[in-house]
C-alpha positions in Angstrom: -108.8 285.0 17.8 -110.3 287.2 15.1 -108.0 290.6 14.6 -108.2 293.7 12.4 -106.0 296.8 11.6 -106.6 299.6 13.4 -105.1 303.0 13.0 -103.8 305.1 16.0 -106.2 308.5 15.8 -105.0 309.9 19.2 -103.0 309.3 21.9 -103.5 311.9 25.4 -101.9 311.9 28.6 -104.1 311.3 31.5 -101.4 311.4 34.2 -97.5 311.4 34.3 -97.7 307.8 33.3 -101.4 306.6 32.0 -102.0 307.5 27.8 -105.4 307.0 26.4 -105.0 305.9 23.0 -107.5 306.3 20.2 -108.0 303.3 17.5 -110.3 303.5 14.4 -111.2 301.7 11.1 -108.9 302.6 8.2 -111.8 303.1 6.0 -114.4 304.2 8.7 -116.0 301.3 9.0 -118.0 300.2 12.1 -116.4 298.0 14.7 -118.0 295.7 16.7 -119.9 296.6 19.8 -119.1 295.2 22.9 -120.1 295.2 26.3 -118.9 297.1 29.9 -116.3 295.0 31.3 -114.4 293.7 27.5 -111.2 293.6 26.6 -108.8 293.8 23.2 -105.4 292.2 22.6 -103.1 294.5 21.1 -100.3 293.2 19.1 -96.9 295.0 19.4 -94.1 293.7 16.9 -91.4 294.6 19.5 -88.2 293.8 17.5 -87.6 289.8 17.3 -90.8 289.2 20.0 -94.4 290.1 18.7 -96.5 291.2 22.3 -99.7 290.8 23.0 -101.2 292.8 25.6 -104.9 292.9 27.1 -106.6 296.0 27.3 -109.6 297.2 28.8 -112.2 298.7 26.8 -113.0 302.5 27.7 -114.9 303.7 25.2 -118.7 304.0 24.9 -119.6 300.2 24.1 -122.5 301.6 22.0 -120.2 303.5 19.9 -118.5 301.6 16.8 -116.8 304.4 15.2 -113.5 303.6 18.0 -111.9 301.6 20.7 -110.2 303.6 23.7 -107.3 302.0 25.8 -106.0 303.5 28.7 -102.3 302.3 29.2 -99.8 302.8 32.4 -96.6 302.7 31.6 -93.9 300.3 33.6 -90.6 301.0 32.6 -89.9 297.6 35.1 -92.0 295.4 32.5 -91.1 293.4 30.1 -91.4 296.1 27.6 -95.6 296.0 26.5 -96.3 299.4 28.1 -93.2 300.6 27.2 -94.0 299.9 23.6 -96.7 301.7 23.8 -95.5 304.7 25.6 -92.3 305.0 23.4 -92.7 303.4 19.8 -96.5 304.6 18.8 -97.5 307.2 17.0 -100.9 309.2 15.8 -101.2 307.2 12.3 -99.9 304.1 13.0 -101.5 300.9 12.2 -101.3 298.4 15.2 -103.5 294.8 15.1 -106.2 294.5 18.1 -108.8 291.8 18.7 -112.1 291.6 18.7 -113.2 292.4 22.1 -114.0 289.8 24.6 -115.7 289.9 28.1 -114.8 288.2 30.9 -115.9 290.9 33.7 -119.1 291.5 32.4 -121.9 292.9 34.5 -124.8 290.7 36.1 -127.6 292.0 34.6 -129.6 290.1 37.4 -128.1 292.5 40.2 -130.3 294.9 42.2 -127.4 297.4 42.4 -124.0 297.5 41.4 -121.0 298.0 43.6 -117.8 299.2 41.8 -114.2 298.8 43.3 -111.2 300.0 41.6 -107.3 300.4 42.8 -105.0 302.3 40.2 -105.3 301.5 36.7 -107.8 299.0 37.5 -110.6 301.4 36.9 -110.1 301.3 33.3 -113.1 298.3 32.9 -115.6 300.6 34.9 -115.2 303.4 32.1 -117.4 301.7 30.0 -119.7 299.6 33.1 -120.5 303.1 34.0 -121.9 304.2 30.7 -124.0 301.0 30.8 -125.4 301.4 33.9 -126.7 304.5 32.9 -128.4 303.2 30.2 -129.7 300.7 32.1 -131.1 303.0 34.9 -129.9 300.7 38.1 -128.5 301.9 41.5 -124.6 301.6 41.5 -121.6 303.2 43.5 -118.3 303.3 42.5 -115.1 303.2 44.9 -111.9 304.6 43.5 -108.8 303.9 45.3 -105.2 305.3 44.5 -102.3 306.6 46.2 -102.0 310.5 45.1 -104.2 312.9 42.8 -101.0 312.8 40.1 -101.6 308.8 39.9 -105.3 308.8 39.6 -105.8 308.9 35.8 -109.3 307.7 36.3 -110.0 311.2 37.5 -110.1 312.4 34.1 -112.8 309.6 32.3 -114.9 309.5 35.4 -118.5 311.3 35.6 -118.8 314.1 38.1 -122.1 312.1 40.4 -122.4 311.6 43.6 -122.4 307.4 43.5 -118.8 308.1 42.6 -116.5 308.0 45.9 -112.3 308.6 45.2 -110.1 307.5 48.1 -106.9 309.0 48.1 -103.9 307.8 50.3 -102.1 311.0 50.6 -105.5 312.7 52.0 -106.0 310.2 54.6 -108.8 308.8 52.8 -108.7 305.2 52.5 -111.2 303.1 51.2 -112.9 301.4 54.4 -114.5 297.5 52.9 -115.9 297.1 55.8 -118.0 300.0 55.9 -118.5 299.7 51.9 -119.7 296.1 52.2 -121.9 296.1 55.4 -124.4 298.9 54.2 -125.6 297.0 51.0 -128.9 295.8 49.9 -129.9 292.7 49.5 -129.6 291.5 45.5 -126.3 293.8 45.4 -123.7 292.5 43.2 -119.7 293.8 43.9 -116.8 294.1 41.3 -113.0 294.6 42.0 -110.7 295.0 39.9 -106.7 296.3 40.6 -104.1 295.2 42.9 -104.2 291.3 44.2 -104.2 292.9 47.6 -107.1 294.6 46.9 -108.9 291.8 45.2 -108.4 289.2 48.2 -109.0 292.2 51.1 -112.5 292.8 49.4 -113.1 288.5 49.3 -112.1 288.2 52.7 -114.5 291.3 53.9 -117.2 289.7 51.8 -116.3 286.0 53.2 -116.0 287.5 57.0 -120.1 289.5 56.5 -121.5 286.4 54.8 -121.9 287.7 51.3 -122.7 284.5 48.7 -119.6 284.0 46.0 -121.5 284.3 43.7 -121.8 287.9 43.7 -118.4 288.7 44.4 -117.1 289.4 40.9 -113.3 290.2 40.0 -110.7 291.1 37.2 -107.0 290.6 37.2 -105.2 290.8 34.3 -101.5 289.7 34.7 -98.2 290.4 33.0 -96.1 287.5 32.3 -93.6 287.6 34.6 -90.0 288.0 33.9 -87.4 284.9 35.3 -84.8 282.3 34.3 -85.1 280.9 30.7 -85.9 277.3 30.7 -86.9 274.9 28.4 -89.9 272.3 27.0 -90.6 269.2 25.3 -93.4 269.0 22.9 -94.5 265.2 24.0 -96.1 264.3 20.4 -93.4 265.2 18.3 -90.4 265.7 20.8 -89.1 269.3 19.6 -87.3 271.1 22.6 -88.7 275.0 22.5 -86.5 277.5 25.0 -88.2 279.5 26.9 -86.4 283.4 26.8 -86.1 285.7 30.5 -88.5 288.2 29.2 -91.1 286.1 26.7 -93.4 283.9 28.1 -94.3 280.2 27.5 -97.3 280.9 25.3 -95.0 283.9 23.2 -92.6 281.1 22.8 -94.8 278.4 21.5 -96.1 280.9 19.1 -92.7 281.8 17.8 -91.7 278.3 17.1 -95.5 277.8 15.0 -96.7 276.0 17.7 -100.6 276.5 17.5 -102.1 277.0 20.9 -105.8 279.1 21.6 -105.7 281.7 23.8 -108.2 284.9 25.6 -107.0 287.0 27.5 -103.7 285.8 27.4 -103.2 287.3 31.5 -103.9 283.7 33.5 -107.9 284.8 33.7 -109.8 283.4 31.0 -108.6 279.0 31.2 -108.3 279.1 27.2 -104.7 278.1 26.8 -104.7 275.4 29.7 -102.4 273.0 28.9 -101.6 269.5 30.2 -97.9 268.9 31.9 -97.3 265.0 30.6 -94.2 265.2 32.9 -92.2 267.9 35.4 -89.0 267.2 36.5 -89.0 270.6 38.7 -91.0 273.5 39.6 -94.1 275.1 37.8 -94.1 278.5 38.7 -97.5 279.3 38.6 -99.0 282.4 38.3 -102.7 282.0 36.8 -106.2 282.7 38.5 -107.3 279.7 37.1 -106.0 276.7 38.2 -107.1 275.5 41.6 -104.8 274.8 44.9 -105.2 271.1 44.1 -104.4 271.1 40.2 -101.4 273.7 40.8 -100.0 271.5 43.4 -100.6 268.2 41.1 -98.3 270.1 38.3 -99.8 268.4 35.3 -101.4 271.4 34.2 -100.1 274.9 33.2 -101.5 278.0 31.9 -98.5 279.0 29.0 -99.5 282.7 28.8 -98.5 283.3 33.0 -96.4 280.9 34.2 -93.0 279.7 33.9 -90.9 276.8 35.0 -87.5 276.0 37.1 -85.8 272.2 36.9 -84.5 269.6 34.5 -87.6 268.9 32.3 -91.0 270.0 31.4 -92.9 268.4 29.3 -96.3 269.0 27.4 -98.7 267.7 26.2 -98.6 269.2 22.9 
């Protein structure tokens, strides 16, 4: 995927543990517009391991003079956040992405229904500005557990299709009651917690609402686990697999070429065929289905991990 230098401009604290950070061109130059919704990997040489986290965009997608990132720290992660939090600095140079979309809005929607848990507010930033450009009805529901976590707070609008549901106040989000008042031609988009994600699928499934307007984003951390190890099939090299680097950050340190997106078990671009499994794929992707999971002869390297005597790829 294309990349380019970017400097650090600012970083701000949103809450006690969200940082917006600031990236520009060196040299001023223009970057490339994107669209509500997109995301940029952000490469973090993190002492022997190089990261690379997905981000979504909150900055005006009409404006190329930066990209904003809005980052929660988890000190329990394997160390992405943390990087950020800890080891940057206004001035330093990091690598990001081009930006990519995978939770873009359907421009053929009558209104737009916004649902966001936590952090996962951070791709409606920039949906919000383009809905405004594009003049269509929209609500947005914000759900989080206290004031002091709600770093969405401070990037929201102040407008009246903007709804915040906090726990501590006794004011939960009710789907039901969010769902069952909609128009016909209304198209919804969650994005946060997997709890949240399948509540509002199941509330859509149980009122009859088509599929195809239910729209979701979860971007997912590899998970941490036992090391383990892989066989290249077409030239037999053995590749281990560390606790806290994932299959895909492996393959890359041993030069193995291998594309990737979003590099959080969304996108499908680093699907990779299993040519045999001796064990148990841990699988931890939105992409596979019931029935290819279950098969094990696929696996998506950038998510999931693996438990037994052999894995093999076809790679």
């Amino acid at each position: 995927m294309k990349s380019q230098l970017l400097r650090v401009t600012a970083i701000e604290p949103l809450s006690p543990l969200v940082s917006r950070f600031r990236f520009e061109h060196p040299e001023g130059a223009a970057l490339p517009l994107f669209s509500g919704g997109a995301h940029i990997v952000v490469e973090m040489p993190d002492g022997e391991i190089l990261r690379r986290n997905a981000y979504s965009l909150i900055s005006d997608p009409l404006d190329g003079s930066c990209y904003e990132i809005a980052v929660r720290r988890e000190d329990t992660g394997r160390g992405g956040s943390r990087f950020m939090h800890t080891k940057v600095a206004v001035g330093d140079l990091l690598r990001l992405s081009v930006p990519l979309n995978l939770f873009s809005l359907d421009l053929r929607a009558k209104k737009h229904v916004l649902i966001a848990g936590g952090i996962g507010i951070t791709p409606f930033i920039a949906q919000l500005r383009q809905i405004a450009r594009l003049q269509v009805p929209f609500e947005l529901h914000y759900a989080a557990r206290s004031r002091d976590e709600a770093a969405g707070l401070k990037l929201l609008p102040d407008v009246p299709q903007i709804h915040v549901h906090i726990s501590d106040e006794g004011n939960r989000m009710d789907l039901g009651a969010i769902l069952g008042a909609q128009p016909l031609g209304t198209h919804v988009y969650t994005c946060g917690p997997e709890g949240l994600i399948d509540a509002v699928a199941e509330t859509g499934r149980r009122l009859g609402w088509p599929k195809a307007v239910l729209h979701s984003e979860v971007f997912m951390s590899p998970p941490p686990g036992a090391p383990f190890e892989v066989t290249l099939e077409k030239t037999g090299r053995t590749i281990s697999v560390a606790p806290h680097q994932s299959l895909l950050e492996a393959l890359e340190a041993s030069d193995v070429e291998i594309e990737w997106s979003c590099r959080g078990g969304a996108c499908g671009r680093c699907e990779t065929g299993v040519s045999a499994c001796d064990g148990h794929i841990e699988h931890h992707d939105h992409w596979l289905s019931d029935d290819e999971k279950a098969s094990q002869t696929k696996i998506m390297p950038c998510v999931s991990r693996f438990q037994g005597a052999k894995l093999a790829l076809d790679l």
